[in-house]
Backbone as a chain_set.jsonl record, in Angstrom:
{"seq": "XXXXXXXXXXXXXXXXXXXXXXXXXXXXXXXXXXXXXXXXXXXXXXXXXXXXXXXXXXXXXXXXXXXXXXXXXXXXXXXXXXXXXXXXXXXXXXXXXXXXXXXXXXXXXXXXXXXXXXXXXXXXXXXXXXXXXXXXXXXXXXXXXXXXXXXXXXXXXXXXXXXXXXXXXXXXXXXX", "coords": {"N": [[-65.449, 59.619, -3.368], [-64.289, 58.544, -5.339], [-61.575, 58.73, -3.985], [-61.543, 57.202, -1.578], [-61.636, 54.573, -3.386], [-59.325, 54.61, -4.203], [-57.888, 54.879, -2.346], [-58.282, 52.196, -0.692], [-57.782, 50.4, -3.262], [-55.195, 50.459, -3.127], [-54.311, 50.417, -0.207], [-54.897, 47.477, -0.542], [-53.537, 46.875, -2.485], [-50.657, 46.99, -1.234], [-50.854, 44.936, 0.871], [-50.888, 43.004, -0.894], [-48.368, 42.929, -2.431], [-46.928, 42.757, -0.356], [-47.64, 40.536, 0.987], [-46.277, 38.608, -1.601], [-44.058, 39.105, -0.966], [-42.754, 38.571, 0.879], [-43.396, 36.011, 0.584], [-42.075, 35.088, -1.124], [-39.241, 35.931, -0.637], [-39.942, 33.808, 1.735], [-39.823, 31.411, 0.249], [-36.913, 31.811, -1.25], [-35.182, 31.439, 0.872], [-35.865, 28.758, 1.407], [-35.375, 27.311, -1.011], [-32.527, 28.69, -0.791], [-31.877, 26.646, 1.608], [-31.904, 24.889, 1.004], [-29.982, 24.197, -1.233], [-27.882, 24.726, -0.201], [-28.07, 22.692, 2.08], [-27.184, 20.177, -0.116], [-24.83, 20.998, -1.45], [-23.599, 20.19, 1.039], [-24.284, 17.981, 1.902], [-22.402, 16.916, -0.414], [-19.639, 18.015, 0.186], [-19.49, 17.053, 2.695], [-19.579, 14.25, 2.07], [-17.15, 13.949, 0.133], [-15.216, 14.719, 2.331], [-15.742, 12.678, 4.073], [-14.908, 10.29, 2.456], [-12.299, 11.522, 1.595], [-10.743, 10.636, 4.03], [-11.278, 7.937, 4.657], [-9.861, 7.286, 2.425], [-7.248, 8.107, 3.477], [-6.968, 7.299, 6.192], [-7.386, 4.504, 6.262], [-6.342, 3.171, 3.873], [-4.41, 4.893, 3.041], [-2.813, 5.071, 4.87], [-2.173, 2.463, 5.521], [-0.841, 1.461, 3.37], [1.681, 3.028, 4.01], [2.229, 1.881, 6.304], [2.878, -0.879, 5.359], [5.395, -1.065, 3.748], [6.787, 0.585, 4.953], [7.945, -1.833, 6.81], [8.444, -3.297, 4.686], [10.999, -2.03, 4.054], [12.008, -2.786, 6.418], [13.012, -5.32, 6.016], [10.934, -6.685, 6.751], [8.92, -9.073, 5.279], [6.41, -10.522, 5.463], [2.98, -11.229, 5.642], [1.876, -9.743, 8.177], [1.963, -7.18, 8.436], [-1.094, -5.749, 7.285], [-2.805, -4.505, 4.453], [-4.807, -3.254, 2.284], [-6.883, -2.191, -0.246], [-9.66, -0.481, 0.581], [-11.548, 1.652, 0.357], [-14.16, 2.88, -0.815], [-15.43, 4.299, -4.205], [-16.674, 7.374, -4.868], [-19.874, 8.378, -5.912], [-20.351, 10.455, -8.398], [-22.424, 13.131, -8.95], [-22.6, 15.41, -10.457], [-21.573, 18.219, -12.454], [-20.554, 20.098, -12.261], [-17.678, 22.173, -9.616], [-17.853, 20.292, -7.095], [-18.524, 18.303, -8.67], [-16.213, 18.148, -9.944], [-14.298, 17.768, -7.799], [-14.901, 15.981, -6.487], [-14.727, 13.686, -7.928], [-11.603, 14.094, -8.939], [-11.34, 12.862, -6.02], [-12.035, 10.454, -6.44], [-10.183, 9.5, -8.518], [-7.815, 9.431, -7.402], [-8.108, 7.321, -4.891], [-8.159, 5.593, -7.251], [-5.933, 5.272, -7.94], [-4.642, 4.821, -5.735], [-5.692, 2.229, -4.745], [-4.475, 0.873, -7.4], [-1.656, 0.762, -6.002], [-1.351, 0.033, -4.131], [-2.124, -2.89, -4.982], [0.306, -3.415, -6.464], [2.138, -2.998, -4.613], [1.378, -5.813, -2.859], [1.759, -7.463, -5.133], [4.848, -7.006, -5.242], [5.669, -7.376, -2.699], [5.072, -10.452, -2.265], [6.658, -11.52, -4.566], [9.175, -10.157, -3.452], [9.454, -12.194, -1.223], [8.806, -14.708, -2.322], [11.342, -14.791, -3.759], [13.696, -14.404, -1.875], [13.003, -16.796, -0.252], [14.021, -18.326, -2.34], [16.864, -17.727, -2.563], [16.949, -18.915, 0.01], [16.914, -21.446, 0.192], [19.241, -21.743, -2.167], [21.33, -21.264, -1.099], [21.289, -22.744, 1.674], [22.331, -24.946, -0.399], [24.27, -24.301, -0.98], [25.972, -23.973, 0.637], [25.716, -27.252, 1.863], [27.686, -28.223, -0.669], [29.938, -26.543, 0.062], [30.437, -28.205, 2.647], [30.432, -30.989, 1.253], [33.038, -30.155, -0.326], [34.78, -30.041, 1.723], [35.003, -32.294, 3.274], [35.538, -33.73, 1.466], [38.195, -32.549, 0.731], [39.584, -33.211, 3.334], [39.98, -35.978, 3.675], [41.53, -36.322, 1.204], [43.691, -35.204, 1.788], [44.64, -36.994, 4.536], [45.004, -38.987, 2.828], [47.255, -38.7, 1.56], [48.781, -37.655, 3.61], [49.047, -40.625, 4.937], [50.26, -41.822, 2.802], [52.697, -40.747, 2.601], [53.48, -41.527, 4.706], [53.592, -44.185, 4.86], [55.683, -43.868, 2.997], [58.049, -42.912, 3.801], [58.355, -45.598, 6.308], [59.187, -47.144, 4.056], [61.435, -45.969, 3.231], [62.861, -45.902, 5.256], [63.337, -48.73, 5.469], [64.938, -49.742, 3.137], [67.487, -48.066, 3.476], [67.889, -49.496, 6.079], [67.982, -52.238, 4.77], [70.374, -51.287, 3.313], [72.071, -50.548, 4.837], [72.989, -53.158, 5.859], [73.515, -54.805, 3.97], [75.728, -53.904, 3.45]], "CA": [[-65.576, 58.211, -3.566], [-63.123, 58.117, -5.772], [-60.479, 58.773, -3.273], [-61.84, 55.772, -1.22], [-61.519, 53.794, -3.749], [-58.063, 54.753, -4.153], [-57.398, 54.025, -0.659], [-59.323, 50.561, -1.372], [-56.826, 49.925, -3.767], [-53.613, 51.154, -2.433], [-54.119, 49.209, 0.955], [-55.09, 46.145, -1.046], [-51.97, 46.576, -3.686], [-49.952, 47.255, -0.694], [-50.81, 43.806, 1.373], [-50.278, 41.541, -1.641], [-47.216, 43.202, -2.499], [-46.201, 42.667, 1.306], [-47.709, 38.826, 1.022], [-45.777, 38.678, -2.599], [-42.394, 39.837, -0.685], [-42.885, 37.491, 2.255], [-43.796, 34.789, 0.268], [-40.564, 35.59, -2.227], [-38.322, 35.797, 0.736], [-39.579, 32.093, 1.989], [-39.277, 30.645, -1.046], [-35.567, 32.237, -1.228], [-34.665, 30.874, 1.97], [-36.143, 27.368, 1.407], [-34.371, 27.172, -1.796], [-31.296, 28.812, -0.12], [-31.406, 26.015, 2.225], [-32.438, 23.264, 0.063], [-28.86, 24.374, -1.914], [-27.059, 24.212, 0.976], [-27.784, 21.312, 2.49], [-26.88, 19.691, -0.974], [-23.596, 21.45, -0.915], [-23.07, 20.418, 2.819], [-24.091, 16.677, 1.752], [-21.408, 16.749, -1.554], [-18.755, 18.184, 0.711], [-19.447, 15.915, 3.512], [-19.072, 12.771, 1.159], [-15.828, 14.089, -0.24], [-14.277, 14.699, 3.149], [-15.606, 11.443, 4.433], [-13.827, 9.901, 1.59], [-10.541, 11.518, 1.575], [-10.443, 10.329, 5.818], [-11.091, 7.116, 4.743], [-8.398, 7.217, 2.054], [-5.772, 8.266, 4.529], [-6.604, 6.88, 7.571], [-7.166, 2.952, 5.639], [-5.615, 2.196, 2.571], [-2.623, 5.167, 2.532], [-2.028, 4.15, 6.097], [-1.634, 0.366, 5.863], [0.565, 0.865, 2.463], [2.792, 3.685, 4.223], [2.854, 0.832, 7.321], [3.568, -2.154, 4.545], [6.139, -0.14, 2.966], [7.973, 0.624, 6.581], [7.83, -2.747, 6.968], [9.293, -3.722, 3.812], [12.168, -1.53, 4.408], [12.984, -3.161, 7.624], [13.145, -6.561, 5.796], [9.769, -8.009, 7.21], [7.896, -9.468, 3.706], [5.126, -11.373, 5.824], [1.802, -10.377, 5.645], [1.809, -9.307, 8.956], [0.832, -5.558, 8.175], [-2.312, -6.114, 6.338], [-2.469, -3.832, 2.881], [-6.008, -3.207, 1.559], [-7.582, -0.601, -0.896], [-10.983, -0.618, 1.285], [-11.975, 2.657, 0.336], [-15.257, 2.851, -2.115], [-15.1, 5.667, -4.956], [-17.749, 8.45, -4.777], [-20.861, 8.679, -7.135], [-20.905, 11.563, -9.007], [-23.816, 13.578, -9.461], [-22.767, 16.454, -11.03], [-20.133, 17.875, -13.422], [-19.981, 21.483, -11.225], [-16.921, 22.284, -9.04], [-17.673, 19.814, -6.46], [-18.286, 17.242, -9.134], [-15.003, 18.019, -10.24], [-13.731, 17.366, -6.428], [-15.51, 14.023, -6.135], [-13.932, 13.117, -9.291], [-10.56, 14.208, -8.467], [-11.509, 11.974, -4.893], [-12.201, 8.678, -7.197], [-8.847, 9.329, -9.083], [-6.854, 9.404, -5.705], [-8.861, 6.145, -4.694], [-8.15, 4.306, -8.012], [-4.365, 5.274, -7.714], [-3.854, 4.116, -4.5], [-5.863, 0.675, -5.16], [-3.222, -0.232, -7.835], [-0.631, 0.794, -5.649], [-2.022, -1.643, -2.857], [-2.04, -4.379, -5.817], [1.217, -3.535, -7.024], [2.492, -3.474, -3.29], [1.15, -6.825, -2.795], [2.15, -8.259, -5.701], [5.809, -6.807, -5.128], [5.633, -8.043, -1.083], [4.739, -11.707, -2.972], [8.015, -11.737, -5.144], [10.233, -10.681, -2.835], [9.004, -13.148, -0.356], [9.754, -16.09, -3.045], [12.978, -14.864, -4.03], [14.274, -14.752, -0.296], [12.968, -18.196, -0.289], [14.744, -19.399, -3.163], [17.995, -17.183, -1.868], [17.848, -19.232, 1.165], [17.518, -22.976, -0.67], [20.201, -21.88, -2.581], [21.915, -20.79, 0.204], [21.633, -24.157, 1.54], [23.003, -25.546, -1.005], [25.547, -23.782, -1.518], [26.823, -24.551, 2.347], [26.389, -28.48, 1.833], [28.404, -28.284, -1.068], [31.329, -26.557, 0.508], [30.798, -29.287, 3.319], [31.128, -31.779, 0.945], [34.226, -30.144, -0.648], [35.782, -30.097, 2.499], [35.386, -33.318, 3.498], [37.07, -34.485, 0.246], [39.73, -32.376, 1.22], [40.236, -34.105, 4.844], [40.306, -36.997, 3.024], [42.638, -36.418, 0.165], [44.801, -34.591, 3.22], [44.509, -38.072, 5.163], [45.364, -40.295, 1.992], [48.687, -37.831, 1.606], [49.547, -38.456, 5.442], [49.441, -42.082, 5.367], [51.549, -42.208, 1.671], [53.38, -40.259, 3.536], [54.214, -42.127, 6.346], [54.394, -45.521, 4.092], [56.965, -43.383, 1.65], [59.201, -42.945, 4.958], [58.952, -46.55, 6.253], [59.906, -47.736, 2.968], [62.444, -45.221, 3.237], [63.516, -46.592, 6.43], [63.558, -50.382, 5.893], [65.715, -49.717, 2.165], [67.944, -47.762, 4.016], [68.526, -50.258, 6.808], [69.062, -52.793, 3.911], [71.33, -51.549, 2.429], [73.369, -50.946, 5.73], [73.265, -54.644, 5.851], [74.584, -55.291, 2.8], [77.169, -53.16, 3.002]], "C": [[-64.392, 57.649, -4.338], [-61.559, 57.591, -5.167], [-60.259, 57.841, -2.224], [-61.539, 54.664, -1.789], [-59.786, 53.685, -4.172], [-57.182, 53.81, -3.188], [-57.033, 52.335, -0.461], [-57.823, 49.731, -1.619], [-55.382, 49.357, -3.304], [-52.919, 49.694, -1.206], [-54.022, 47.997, 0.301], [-53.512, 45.362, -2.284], [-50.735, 46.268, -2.282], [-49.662, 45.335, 0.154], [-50.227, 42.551, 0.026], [-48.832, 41.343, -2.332], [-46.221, 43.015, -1.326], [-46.235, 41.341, 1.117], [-46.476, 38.041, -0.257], [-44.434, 38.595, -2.043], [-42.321, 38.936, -0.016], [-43.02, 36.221, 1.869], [-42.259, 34.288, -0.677], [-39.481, 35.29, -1.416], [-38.401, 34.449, 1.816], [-38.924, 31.633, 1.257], [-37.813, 30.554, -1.089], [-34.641, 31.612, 0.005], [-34.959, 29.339, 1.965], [-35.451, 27.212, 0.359], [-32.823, 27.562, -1.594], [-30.627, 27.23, 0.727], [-31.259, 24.87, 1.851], [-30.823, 23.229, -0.376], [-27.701, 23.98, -0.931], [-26.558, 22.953, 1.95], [-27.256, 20.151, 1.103], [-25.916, 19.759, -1.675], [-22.932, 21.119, 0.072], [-22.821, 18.922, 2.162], [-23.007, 16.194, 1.17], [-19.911, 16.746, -0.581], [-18.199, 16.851, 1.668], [-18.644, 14.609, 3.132], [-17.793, 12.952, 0.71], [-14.883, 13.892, 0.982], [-14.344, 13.28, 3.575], [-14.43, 10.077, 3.924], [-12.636, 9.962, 1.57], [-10.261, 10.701, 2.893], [-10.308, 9.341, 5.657], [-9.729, 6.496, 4.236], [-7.241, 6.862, 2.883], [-5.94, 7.782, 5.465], [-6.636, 5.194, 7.308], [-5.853, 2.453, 4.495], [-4.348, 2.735, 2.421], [-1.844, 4.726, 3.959], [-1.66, 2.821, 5.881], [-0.7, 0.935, 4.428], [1.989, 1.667, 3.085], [2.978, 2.133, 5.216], [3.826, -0.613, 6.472], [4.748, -1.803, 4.115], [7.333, -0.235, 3.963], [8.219, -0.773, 6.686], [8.895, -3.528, 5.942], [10.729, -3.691, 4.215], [12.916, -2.203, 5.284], [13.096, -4.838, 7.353], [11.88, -7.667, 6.764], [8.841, -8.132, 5.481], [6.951, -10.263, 3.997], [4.228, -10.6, 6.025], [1.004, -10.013, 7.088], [0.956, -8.082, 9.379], [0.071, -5.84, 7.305], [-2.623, -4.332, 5.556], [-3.619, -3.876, 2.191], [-6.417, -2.152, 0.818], [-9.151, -0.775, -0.378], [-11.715, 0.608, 0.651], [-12.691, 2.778, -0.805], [-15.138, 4.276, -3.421], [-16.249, 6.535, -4.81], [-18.859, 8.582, -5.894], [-20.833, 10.226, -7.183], [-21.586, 12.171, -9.591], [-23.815, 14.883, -10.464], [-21.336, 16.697, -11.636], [-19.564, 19.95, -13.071], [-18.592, 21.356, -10.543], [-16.84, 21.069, -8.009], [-17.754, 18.563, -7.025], [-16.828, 16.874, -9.368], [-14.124, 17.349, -8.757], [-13.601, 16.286, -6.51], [-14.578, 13.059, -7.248], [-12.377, 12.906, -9.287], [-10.804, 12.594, -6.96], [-10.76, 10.634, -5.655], [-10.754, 8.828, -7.574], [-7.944, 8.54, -7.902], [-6.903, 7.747, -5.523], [-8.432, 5.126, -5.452], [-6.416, 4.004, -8.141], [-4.19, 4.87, -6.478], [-4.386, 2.517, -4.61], [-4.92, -0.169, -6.127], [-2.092, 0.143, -7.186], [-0.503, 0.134, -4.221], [-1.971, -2.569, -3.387], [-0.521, -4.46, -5.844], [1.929, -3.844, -5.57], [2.674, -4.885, -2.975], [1.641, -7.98, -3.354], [4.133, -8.328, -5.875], [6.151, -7.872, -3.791], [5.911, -9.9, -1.679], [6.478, -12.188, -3.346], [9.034, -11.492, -4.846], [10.009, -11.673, -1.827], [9.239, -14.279, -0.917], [11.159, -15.801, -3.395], [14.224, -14.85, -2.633], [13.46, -16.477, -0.076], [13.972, -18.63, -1.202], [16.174, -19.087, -2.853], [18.189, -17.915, -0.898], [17.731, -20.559, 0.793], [18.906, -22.785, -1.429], [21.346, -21.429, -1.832], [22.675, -22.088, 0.87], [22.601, -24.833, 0.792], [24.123, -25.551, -1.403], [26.586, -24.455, 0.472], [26.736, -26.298, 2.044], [27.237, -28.862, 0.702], [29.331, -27.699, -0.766], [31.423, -27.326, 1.802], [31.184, -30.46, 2.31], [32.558, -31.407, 0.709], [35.248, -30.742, 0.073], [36.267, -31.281, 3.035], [35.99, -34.177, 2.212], [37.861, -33.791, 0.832], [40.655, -32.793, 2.515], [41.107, -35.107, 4.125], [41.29, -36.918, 2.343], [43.603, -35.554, 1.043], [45.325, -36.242, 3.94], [45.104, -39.045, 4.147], [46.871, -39.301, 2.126], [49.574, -38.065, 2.599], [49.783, -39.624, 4.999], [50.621, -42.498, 3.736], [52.512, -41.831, 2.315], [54.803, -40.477, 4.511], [54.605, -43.874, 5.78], [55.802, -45.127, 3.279], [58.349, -43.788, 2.633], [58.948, -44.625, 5.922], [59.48, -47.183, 4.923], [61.139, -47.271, 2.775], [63.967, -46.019, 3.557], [64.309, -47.943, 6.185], [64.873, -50.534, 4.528], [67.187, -49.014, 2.622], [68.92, -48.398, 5.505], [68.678, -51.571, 5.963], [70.407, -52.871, 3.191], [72.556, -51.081, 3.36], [73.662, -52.282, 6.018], [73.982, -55.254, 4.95], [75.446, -55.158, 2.717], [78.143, -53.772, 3.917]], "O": [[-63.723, 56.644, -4.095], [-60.773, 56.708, -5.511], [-59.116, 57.565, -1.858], [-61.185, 53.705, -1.102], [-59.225, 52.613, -4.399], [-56.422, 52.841, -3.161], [-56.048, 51.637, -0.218], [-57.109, 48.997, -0.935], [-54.803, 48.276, -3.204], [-52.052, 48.821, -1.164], [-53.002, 47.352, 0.546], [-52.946, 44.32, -2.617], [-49.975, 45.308, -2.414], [-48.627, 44.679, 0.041], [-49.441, 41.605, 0.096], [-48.262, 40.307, -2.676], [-44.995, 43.109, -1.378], [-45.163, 40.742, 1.043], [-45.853, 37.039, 0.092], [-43.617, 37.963, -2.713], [-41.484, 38.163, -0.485], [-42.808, 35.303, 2.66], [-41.673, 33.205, -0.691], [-38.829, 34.27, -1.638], [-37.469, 34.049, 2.514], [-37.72, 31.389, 1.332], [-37.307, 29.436, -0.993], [-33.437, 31.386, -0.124], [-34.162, 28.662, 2.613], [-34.379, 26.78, 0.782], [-31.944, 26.886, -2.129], [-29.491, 26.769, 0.617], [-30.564, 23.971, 2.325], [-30.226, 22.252, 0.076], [-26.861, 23.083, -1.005], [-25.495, 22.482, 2.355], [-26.887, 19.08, 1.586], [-25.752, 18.909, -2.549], [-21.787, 21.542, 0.229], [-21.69, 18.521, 1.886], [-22.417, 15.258, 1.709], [-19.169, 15.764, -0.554], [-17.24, 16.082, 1.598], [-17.616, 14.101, 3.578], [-17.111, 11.945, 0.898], [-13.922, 13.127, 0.899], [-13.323, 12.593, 3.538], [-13.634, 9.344, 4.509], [-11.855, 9.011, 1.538], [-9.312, 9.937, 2.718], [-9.293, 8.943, 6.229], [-8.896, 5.778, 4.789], [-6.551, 5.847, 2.99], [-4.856, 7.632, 6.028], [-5.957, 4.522, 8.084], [-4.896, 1.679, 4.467], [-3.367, 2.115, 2.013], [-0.725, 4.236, 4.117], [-0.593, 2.343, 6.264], [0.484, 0.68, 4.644], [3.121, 1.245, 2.846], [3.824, 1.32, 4.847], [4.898, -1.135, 6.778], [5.38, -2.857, 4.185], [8.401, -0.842, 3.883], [9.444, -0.76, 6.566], [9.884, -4.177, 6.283], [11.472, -4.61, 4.557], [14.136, -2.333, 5.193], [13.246, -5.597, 8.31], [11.932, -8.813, 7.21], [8.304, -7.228, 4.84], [6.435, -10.863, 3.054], [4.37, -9.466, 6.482], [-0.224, -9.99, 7.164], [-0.026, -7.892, 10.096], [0.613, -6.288, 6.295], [-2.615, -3.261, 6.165], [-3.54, -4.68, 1.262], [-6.27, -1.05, 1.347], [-9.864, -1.33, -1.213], [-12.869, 0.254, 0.408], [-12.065, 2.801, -1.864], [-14.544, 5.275, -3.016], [-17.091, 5.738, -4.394], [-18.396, 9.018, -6.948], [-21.176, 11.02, -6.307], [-21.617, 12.015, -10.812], [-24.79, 15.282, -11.101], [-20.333, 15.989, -11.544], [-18.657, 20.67, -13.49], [-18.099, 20.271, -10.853], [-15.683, 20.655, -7.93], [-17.291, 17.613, -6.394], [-16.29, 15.791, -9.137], [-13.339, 16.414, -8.91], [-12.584, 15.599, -6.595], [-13.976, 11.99, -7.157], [-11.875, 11.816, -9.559], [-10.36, 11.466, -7.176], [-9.663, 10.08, -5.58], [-10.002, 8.188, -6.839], [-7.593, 7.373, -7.727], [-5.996, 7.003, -5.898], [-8.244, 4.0, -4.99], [-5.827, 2.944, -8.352], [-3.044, 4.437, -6.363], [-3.545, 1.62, -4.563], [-4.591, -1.344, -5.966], [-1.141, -0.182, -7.897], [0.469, -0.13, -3.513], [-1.764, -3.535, -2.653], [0.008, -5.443, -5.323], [2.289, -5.009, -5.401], [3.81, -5.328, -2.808], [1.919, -9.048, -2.808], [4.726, -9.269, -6.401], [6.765, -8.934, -3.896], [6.98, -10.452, -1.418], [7.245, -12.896, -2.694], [10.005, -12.036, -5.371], [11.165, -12.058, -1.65], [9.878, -15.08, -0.236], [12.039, -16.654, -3.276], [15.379, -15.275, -2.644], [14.165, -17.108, 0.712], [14.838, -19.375, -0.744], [16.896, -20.084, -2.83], [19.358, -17.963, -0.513], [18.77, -21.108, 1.157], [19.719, -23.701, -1.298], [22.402, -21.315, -2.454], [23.848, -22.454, 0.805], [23.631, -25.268, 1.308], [24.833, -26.382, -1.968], [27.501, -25.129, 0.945], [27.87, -26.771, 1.98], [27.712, -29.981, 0.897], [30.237, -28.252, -1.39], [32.55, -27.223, 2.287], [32.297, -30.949, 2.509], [33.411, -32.059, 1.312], [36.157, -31.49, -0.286], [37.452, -31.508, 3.281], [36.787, -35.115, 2.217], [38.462, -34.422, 1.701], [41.873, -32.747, 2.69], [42.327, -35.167, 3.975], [42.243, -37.524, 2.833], [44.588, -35.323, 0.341], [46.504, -36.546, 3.759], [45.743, -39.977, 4.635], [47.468, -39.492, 3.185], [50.723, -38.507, 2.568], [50.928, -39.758, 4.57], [51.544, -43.313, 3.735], [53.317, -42.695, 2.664], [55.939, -40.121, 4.823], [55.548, -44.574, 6.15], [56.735, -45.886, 3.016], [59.279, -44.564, 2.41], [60.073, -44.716, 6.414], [60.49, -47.864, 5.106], [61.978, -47.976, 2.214], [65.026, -46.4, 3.057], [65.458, -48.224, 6.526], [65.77, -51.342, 4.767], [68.143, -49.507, 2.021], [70.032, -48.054, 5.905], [69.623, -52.229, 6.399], [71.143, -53.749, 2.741], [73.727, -51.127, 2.983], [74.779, -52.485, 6.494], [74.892, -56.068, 5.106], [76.238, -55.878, 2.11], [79.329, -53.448, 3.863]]}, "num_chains": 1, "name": "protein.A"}
């Protein structure tokens, strides 16, 4: 009887130690996956992020930029920091990522302002370069036309100096 009850036991230790293992080994896998997908999500959001980065805001300033260079300063290429910063949930490795992300994000937004506000000031100073520009051309038209002029008064003294020349000259063969 004893050895029945052994048995008893045994089998009975044996199943809940089996249910125990099986139940251990969900658990482990539902928490495996739980981790994972919450890892997958973090990642996700980071990459999403950087894509937007680069394919919005560092694109249009590399395009504004090219642009510059080739002497266009109209807001033609449009220059935005669109790109939102990342909430960070955690202060782990991938927080650190996300974090790093935002940095990126907040450095390229003032370098979309500063852009902008550069684009701006040369855009008035090539304005005021070409008023004074202007101005500078109808004042060497005026000059010049004084100088016709005071050319033109010179001619005609000129040409009075030599009849006066003339007519003193044929006086004073008369006299003589």
């Amino acid at each position: 009887a004893a050895s029945a009850r052994a048995a008893t036991v045994y089998r009975t230790a044996r199943w809940v130690l089996g249910g125990a293992v099986v139940l251990c080994v969900a658990l482990g896998l539902a928490l495996a996956l739980l981790v994972a997908r919450s890892i997958t999500g973090v990642v996700l959001d980071v990459q999403d992020r950087a894509r937007r980065l680069a394919g919005n805001c560092v694109a249009g300033l590399r395009a504004g930029l090219e642009a510059l260079a080739a002497g266009d300063v109209s807001e033609r290429i449009t220059v935005s920091a669109s790109t939102q910063p990342l909430t960070v949930r955690s202060r782990d490795e991938l927080g650190a990522l996300a974090t790093t992300v935002n940095e990126l994000i907040a450095a390229t937004q003032v370098s979309v302002t500063s852009f902008a506000a550069a684009r701006a000031a040369m855009r008035d100073a090539l304005g005021e370069a070409q008023t004074a520009s202007g101005h500078v051309a109808a004042a060497a038209d005026q000059i010049s036309a004084g100088g016709q002029a005071l050319a033109e008064g010179a001619n005609e003294q000129a040409s009075t100096i030599e009849e006066i020349s003339a007519s003193v000259t044929e006086m004073a063969s008369m006299a003589s």
